[in-house]
N, C-alpha and C positions, 0 to 999 in steps of 0.2 A: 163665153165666146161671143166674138160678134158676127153678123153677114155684113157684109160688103154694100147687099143694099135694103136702105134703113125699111123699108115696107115689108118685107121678109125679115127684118130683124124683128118687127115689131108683133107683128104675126108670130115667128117662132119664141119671143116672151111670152104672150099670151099661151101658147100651146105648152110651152112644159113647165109654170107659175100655175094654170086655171082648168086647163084641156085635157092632160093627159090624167092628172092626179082626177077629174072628173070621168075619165072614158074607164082609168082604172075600177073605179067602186060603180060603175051603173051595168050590170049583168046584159041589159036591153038593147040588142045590139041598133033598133030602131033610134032609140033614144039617142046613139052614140051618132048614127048617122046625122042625126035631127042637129047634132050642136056641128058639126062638121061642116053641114050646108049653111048653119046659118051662119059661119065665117068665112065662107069660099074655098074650104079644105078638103072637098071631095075628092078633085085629080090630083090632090096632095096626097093623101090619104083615104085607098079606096078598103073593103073591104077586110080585104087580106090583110093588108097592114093595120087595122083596127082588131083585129081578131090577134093579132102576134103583138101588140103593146098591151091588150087584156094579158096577155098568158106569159107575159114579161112580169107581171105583176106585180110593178113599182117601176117608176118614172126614172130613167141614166141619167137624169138632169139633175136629180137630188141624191145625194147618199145621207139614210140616219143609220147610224149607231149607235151602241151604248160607249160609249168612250171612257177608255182607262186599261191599264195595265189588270186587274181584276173584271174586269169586262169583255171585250170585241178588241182589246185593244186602241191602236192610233191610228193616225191617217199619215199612211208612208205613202211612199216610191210606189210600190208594188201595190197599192190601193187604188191611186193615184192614176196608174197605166190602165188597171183596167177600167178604170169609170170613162180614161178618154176613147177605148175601142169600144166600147158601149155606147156613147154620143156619136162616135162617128158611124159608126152602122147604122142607126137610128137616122143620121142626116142625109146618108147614102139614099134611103130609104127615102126618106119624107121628100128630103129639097134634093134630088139630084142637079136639078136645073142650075143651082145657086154655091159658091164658094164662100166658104167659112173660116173665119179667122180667129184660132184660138189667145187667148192672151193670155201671159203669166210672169208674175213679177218674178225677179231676177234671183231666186235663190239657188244654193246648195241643193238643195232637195229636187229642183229642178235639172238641174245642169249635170244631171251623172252622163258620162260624156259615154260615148260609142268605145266596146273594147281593141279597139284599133283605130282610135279618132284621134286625130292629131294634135297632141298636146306637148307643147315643149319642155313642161313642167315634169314632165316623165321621162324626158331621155336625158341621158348620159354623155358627157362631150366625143367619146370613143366608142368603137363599133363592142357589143354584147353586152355582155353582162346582164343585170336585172331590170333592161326596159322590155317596154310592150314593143312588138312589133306592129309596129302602122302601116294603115292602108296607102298606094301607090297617090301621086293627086298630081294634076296637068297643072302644067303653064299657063295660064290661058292670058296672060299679060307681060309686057316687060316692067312697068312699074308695079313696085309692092309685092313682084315675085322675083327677077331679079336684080344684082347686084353691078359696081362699076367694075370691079375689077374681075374681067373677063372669065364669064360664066362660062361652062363647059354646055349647059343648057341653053336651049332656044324656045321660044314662043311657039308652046304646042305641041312642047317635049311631054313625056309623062315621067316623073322623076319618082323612083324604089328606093323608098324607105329601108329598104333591107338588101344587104350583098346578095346578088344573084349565085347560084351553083354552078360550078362549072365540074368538069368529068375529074380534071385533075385539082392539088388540093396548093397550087400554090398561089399567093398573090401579085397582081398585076401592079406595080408601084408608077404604073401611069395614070392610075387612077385615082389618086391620093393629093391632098394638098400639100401635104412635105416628102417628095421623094428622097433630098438627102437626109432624114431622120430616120436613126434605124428603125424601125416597126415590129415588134415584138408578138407573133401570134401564136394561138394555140392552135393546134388540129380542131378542124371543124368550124374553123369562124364563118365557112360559105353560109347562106340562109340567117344572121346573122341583122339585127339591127347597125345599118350603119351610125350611126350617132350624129348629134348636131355639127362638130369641126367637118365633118366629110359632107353632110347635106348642105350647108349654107356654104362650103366651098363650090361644090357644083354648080352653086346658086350664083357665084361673085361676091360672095360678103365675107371671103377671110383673102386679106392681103400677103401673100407667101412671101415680100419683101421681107414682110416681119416677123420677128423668130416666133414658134408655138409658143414657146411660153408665153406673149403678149397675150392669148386666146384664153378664156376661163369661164366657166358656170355663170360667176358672178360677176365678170370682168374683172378686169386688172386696177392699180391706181399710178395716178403720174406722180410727180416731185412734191405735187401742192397736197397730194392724197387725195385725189378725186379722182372719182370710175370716172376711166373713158368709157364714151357712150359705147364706140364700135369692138371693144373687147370684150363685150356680155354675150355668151354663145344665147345664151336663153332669150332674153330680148332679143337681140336680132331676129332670131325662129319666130317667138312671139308677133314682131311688125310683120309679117310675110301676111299678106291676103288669105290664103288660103288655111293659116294658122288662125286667123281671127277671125274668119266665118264659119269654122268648122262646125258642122252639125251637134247637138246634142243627140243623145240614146231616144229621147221622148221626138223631137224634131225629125228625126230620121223614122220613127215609128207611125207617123203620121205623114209624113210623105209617100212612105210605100203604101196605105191605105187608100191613097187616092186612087179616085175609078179613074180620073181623066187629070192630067198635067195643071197644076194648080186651084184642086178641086179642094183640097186641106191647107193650111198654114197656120204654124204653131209662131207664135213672135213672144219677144220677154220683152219686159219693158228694163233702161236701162240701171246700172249698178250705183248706189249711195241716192238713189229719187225713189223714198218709200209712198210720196203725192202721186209718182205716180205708176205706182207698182200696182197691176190689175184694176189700172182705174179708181185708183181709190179703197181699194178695198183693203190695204191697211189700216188706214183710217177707220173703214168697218167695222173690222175687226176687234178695234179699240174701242168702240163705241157700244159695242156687242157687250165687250166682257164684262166693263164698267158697268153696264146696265144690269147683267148677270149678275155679277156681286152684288150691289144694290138693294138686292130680292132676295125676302128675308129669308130664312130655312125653310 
């Protein structure tokens, strides 16, 4: 992680590198004080908080294990979450003053998305079946949310991802992008993921000039055999604003953490740049291992 400001960054290197793995092993609580004041860390860390990183008893800044499938195991997901509500409690604590910005290169392992986070990759062109039901999510622009061909939605709408209920069970075909196409439902489509053709229609981004079939997953092709751009249900969901800032599980996990509105921020660094995934720390990593092998039995 870094702080925001470099003098508090440099202080909090020093404190969990030299500081804390030191207050760990010295019993003397004098002694602990003694290195505290000689770095200016006493309103940083007063008693109390010196007595609870002793009885912590190891440093959330470092995780050792024995690593291997015959061992402790790997370093998941679920390892991974806890080491970062351990830092941040710990930062709560130490720097409340100061906002902290976590970094992390761009993987899979990273990016397990919220169980109702907006993924287009998971919906279905038509309302059920086997997508996730996602969370509701606001207008808050007309560019890059929505479309030319007149939206049903306004700037500051909040648009439901899922058919609402209503008391009786039949559908309203004013609400649909193709009213003259029969529509084929089963009992109980209410509560009901609506699917990508009926959300990016609300949105203005399907043309009802044009028959359904133009509309598809993958898009369609013209004469020459090339996708048109505007018949990919998925991409189009995809360019939507609020489709490509969607929170991660871990992002979202550290925003509710915060004592005060921008007190946490988790950021990836971006997709196919491994220079500069965690600052380098692939690089690291490779440096590491090569050196590890290296060393003989």
């Amino acid at each position: 992680f870094f702080l925001k400001d470099l003098d508090s960054k440099l202080i909090l290197d020093y404190l969990h590198d030299t500081l804390i793995p030191k207050l760990m092993k010295d019993e003397n609580i004098q002694e602990k004080k003694k290195y505290l004041k000689k770095y200016g860390l006493t309103k940083l860390c007063p008693r109390t908080v010196i007595n609870w990183l002793h009885a912590l008893g190891h440093s959330p800044f470092v995780e050792l294990f024995h690593y291997g499938a015959s061992a402790e195991g790997y370093w998941t997901y679920d390892r991974m979450v806890l080491q970062v509500e351990d830092v941040v409690d710990c930062l709560k604590i130490l720097y409340p003053q100061h906002d902290a910005v976590f970094m992390f290169d761009h993987s899979c392992g990273h990016d397990r998305s919220q169980p109702d986070g907006l993924n287009a990759r998971r919906m279905r062109s038509g309302y059920g079946g086997k997508q996730p039901k996602m969370h509701s999510t606001t207008i808050r622009e007309e560019e890059g949310y929505l479309g030319p061909h007149s939206p049903v939605l306004a700037v500051n709408d909040v648009q439901e991802m899922v058919w609402p209920v209503y008391e009786d069970d039949e559908y309203d075909d004013s609400i649909g992008p193709y009213k003259d196409v029969p529509i084929v439902l089963v009992k109980g489509w209410q509560g009901e993921p609506k699917g990508l053709l009926q959300i990016l229609w609300e949105r203005g981004f399907i043309d009802t000039t044009k028959p359904a079939r133009y509309y598809s997953m993958k898009g369609t092709r013209d004469d020459a055999g090339i996708v048109r751009p505007d018949s990919c249900l998925v991409k189009l969901m995809e360019a939507c604003t609020d489709f490509e800032e969607e929170q991660t599980l871990l992002q979202k996990m550290v925003e509710k953490m915060c004592g005060r509105p921008g007190q946490f921020t988790l950021d990836r660094s971006p997709k196919c740049h491994c220079e500069l995934a965690g600052e380098g720390i692939e690089y690291a990593w490779g440096c590491a291992k090569n050196y590890y092998r290296a060393l003989p039995n």
